[in-house]
C-alpha positions as CSV (number, residue, x, y, z in Angstrom):
1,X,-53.6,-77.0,-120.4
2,X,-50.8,-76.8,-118.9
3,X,-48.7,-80.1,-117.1
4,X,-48.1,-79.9,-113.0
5,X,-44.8,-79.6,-112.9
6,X,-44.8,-76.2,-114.7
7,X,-47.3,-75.1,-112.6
8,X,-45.5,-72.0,-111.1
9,X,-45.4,-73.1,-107.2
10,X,-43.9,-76.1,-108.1
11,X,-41.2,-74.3,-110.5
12,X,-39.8,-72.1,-107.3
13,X,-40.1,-75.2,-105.0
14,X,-37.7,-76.7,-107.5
15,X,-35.8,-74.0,-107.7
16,X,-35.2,-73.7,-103.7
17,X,-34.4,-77.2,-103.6
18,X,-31.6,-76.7,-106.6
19,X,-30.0,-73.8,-104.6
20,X,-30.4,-75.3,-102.0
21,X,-28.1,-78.4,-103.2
22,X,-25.9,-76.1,-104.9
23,X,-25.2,-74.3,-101.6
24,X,-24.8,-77.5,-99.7
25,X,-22.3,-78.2,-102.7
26,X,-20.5,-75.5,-102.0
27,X,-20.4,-75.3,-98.5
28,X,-18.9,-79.2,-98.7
29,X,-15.8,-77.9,-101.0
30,X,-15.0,-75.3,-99.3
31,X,-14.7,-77.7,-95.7
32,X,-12.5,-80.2,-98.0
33,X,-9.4,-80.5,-96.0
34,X,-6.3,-79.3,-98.5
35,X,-3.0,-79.3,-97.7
36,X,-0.6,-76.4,-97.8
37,X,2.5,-77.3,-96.8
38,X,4.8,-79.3,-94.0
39,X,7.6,-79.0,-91.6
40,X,10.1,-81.8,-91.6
41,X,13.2,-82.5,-90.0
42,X,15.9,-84.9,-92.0
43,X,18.7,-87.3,-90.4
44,X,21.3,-89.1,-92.8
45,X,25.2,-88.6,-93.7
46,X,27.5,-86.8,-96.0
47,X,30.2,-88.0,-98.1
48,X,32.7,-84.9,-99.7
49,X,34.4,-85.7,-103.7
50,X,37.2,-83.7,-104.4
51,X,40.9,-83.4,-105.4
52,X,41.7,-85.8,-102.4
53,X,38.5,-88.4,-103.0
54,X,38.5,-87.8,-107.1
55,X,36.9,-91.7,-107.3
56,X,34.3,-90.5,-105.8
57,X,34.1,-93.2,-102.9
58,X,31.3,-93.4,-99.7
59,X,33.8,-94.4,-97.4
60,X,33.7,-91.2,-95.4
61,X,30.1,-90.7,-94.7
62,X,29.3,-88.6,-91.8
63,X,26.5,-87.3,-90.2
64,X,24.2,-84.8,-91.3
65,X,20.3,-83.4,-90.1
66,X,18.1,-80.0,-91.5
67,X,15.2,-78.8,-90.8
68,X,13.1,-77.8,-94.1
69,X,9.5,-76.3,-94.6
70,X,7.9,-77.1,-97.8
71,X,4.8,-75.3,-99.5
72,X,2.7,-77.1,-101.9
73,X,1.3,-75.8,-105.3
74,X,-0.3,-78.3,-106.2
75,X,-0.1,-82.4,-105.8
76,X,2.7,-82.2,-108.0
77,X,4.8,-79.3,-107.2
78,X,6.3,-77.7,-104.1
79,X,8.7,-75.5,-103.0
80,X,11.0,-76.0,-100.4
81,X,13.4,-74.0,-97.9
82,X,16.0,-76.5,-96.6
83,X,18.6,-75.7,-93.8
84,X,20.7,-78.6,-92.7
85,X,24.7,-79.4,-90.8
86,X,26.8,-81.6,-91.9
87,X,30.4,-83.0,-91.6
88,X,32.8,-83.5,-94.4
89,X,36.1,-84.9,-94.5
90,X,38.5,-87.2,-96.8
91,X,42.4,-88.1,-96.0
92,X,45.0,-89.5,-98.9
93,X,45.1,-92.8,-96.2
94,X,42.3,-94.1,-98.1
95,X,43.5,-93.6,-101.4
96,X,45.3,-96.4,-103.8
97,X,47.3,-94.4,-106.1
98,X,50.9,-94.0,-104.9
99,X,51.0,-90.4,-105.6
100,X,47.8,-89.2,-103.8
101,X,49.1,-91.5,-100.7
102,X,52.4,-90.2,-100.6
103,X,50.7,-86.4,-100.6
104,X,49.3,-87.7,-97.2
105,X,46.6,-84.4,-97.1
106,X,43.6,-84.3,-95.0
107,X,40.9,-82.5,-93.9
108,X,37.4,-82.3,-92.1
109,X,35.2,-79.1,-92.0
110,X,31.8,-78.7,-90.4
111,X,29.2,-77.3,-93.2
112,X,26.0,-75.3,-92.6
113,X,23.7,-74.9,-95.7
114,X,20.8,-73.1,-97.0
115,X,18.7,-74.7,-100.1
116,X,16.1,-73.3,-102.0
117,X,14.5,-76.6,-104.0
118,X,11.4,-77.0,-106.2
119,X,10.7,-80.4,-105.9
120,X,8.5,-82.4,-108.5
121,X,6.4,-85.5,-108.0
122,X,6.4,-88.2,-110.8
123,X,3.1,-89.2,-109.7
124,X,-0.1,-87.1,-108.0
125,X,0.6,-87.5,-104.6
126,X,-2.6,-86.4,-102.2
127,X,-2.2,-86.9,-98.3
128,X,-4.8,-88.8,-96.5
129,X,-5.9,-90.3,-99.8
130,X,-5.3,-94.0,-99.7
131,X,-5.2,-94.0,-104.0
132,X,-2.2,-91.3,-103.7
133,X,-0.4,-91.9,-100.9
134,X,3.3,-92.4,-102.2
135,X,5.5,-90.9,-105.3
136,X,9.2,-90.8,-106.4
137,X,9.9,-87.1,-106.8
138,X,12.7,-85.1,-108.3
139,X,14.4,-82.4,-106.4
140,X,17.0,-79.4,-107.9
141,X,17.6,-75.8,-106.9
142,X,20.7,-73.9,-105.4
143,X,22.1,-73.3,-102.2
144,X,24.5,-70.9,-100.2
145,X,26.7,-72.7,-97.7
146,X,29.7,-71.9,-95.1
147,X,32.6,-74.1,-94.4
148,X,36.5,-73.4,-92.8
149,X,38.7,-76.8,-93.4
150,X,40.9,-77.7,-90.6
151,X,43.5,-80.6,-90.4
152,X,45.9,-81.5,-87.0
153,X,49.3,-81.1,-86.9
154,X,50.6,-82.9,-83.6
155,X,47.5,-83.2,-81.9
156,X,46.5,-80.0,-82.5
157,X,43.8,-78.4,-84.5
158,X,44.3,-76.0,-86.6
159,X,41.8,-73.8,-89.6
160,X,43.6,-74.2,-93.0
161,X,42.1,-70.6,-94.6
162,X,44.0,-69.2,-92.8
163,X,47.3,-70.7,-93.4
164,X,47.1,-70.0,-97.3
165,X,48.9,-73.1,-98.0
166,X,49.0,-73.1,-101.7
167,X,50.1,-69.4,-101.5
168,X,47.2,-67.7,-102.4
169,X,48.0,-63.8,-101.3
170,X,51.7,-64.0,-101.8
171,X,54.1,-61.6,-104.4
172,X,55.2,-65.3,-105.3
173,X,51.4,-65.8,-106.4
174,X,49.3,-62.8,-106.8
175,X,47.0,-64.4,-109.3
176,X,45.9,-66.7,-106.2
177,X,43.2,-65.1,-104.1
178,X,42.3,-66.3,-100.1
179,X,39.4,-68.1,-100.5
180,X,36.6,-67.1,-98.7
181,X,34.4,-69.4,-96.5
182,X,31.1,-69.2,-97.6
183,X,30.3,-70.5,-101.2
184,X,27.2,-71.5,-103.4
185,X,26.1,-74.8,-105.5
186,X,23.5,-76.4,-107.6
187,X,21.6,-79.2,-105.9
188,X,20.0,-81.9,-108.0
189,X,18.6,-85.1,-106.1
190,X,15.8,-87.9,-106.7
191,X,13.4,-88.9,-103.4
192,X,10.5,-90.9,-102.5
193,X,8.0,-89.9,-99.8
194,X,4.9,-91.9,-98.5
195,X,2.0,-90.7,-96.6
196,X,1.4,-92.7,-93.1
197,X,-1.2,-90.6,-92.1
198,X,-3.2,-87.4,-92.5
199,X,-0.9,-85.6,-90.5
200,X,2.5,-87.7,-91.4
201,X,4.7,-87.7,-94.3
202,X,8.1,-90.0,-94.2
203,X,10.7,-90.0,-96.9
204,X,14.0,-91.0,-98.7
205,X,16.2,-88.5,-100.5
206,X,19.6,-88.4,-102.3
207,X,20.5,-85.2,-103.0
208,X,24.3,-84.4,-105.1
209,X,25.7,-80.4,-105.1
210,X,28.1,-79.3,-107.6
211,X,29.7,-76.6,-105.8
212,X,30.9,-73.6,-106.9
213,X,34.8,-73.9,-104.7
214,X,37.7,-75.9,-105.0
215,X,38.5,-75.4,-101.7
216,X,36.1,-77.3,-99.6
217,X,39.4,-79.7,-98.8
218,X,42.1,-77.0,-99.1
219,X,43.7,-78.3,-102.3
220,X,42.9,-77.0,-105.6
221,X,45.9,-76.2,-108.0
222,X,49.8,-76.8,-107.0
223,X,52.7,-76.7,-104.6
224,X,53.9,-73.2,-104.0
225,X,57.3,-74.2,-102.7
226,X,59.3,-73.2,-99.6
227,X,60.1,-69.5,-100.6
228,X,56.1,-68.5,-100.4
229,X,56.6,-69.9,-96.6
230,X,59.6,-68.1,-94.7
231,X,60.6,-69.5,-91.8
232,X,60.4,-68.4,-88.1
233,X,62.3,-65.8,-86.9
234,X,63.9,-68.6,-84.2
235,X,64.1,-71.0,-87.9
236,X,62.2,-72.7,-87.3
237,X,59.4,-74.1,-90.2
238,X,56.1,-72.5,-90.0
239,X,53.1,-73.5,-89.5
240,X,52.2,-73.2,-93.2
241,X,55.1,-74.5,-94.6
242,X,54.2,-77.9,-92.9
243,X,51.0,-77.9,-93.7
244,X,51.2,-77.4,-97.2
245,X,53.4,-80.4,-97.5
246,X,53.2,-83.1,-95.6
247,X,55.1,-86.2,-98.0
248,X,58.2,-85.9,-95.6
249,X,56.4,-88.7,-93.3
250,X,57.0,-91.2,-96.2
251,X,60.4,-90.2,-96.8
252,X,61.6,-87.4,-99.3
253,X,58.9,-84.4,-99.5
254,X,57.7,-84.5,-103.3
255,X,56.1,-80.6,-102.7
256,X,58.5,-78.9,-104.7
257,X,57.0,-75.4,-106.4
258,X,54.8,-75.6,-109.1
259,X,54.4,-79.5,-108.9
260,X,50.5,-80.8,-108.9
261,X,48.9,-80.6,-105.8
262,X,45.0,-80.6,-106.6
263,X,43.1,-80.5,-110.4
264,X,41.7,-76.7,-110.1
265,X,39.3,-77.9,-113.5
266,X,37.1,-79.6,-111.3
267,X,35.1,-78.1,-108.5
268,X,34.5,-80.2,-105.2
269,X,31.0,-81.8,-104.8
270,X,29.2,-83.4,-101.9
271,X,26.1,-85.7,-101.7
272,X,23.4,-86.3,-99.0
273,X,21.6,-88.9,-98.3
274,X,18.8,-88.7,-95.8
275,X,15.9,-89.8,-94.3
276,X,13.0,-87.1,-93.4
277,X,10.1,-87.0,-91.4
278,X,7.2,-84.2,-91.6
279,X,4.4,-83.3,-90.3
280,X,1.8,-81.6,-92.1
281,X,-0.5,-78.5,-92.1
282,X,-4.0,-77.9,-93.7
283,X,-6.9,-75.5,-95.0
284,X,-10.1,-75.9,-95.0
285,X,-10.6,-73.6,-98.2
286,X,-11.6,-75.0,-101.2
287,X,-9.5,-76.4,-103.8
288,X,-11.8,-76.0,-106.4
C-alpha cells in the first residue's frame, strides 16, 4: 500500500506549492533594485609639471570641476566618461635654480578635457548595502584635451601659439612645427568613494596625465635667437622677439640661439585632485 504523501492529489498540491515558491522567487529577483550607473559632478584644483615646474611642486594649484557619467559592469568595474575645466599655470618666480629664475618665463592656459576611464574597485562595492558601502578604486584610461598658453607683456594679454616663440615655422628652423592646441594623454589615478545613501555616492580622487605635448607652457627645446624674429618695420622689437626672451629684466638677456630653453625629452604632465559627488540611477531587473 502505498504511503499518503504519494497519493497523487497530494503530489500536484506539492507541486503547485513548489512553482508556486519558485515563481514568488523569481518575481522577488527580478524587483531587486541594481544599480546601473551614476551622474556626478567633481570640484578640486590643478597643478601643471613641466620644463618651467621640472620639481614637480603643488604650489600652483588652481581650480578645476567636470561633470562625468559612469556605467557599472559589475560591483567591481565601471566605465566612465569624464569632461572637466581647469586652469594651469607655472612662472620661473617660484623656482630656486638661478638659471630657470633668470629665464623669467611664464604662462597660464585654460584646459578643457575629455576622459574615457575604466575604473576598478579593490573591494566589492554595492550601494545601499551597509556590508559594501566604501572601496579604494584604481582609475586609468586616455583623454583628448584643448589648451592655447598666454603670458602678459605690459599689462596685456597675449596667446603664445601664436607668436612661435622658439621658431617653430621659420627657414631658420623648419624641423620645428606650430604646435597645435588640442593634444591627447594617458590618465592613471587612485580614488576612494563611499556610499551615503541609496541614491548618493561621494568621493576622493587623484588623478596624474602624462601628456602627449611639450607645449602645455610654451617651452620645450631652445632659444632660436634674434634673426628668427625681425624687427618692426618702425624697429622696433616684436612682439615675439620679447616674448621669447624675457632675461633682460635681470640684467644681460642669456637667450642667445641654440642655448637651452626647455628639455624637449620630457613631455609636460598635469595632476587633479578632486572631490566628486553623484547621484545614482537603478533597475529593477534582475541581477541574477
Amino acid at each position: 500500500m502505498l504511503k499518503p504523501f504519494l497519493y497523487p492529489g497530494k503530489i500536484v498540491l506539492s507541486l503547485l506549492l513548489v512553482a508556486g515558491s519558485l515563481v514568488a522567487n523569481k518575481a522577488m529577483a527580478q524587483n531587486e533594485v541594481e544599480y546601473v550607473g551614476e551622474l556626478g559632478i567633481s570640484v578640486g584644483a590643478a597643478q601643471y609639471f613641466g620644463d618651467l615646474n621640472p620639481r614637480g611642486a603643488l604650489n600652483t594649484l588652481k581650480p578645476a570641476i567636470g561633470i562625468y557619467y559612469r556605467k557599472y559592469m559589475n560591483d567591481y568595474v565601471g566605465v566612465r566618461a569624464h569632461g572637466r575645466f581647469m586652469q594651469l599655470g607655472y612662472s620661473d618666480v617660484y623656482n630656486t635654480n638661478e638659471f630657470q629664475r633668470r629665464r623669467n618665463l611664464s604662462f597660464n592656459t585654460n584646459l578643457w578635457e575629455l576622459a574615457l576611464q575604466g575604473d576598478f574597485n579593490f573591494f566589492r562595492f554595492e550601494p545601499g548595502s551597509l556590508n559594501y558601502r566604501f572601496s579604494p578604486y584604481l582609475t586609468g584610461g586616455a583623454s583628448a584635451f584643448y589648451f592655447n598658453p598666454y603670458t602678459y607683456l605690459n599689462g596685456q594679454k597675449i596667446y603664445l601659439q601664436p607668436m612661435r616663440t622658439e621658431g617653430q615655422g621659420t627657414a631658420l628652423y623648419p624641423e620645428r612645427k606650430p604646435y597645435g592646441p588640442v593634444s591627447f594623454a594617458f590618465l592613471l589615478g587612485v580614488g576612494f568613494k563611499y556610499n551615503i545613501s541609496r541614491k548618493v555616492n561621494i568621493g576622493l580622487e587623484g588623478l596624474y596625465r602624462f601628456t602627449r605635448t611639450d607645449y602645455l607652457d610654451d617651452v620645450s627645446t631652445t632659444y632660436a635667437g634674434q634673426a628668427a624674429f625681425p624687427p618692426l618695420s618702425n624697429g622696433q622689437p616684436s612682439v615675439a622677439y620679447q616674448l621669447q626672451d624675457r632675461s633682460g629684466v635681470w640684467g644681460t638677456p642669456i637667450g642667445v640661439k641654440d642655448r637651452q630653453r626647455g628639455n624637449s625629452r620630457d613631455k609636460d604632465q598635469y595632476i587633479t585632485i578632486e572631490l566628486t559627488l553623484s547621484i545614482l540611477f537603478t533597475s529593477y531587473n534582475c541581477k541574477f
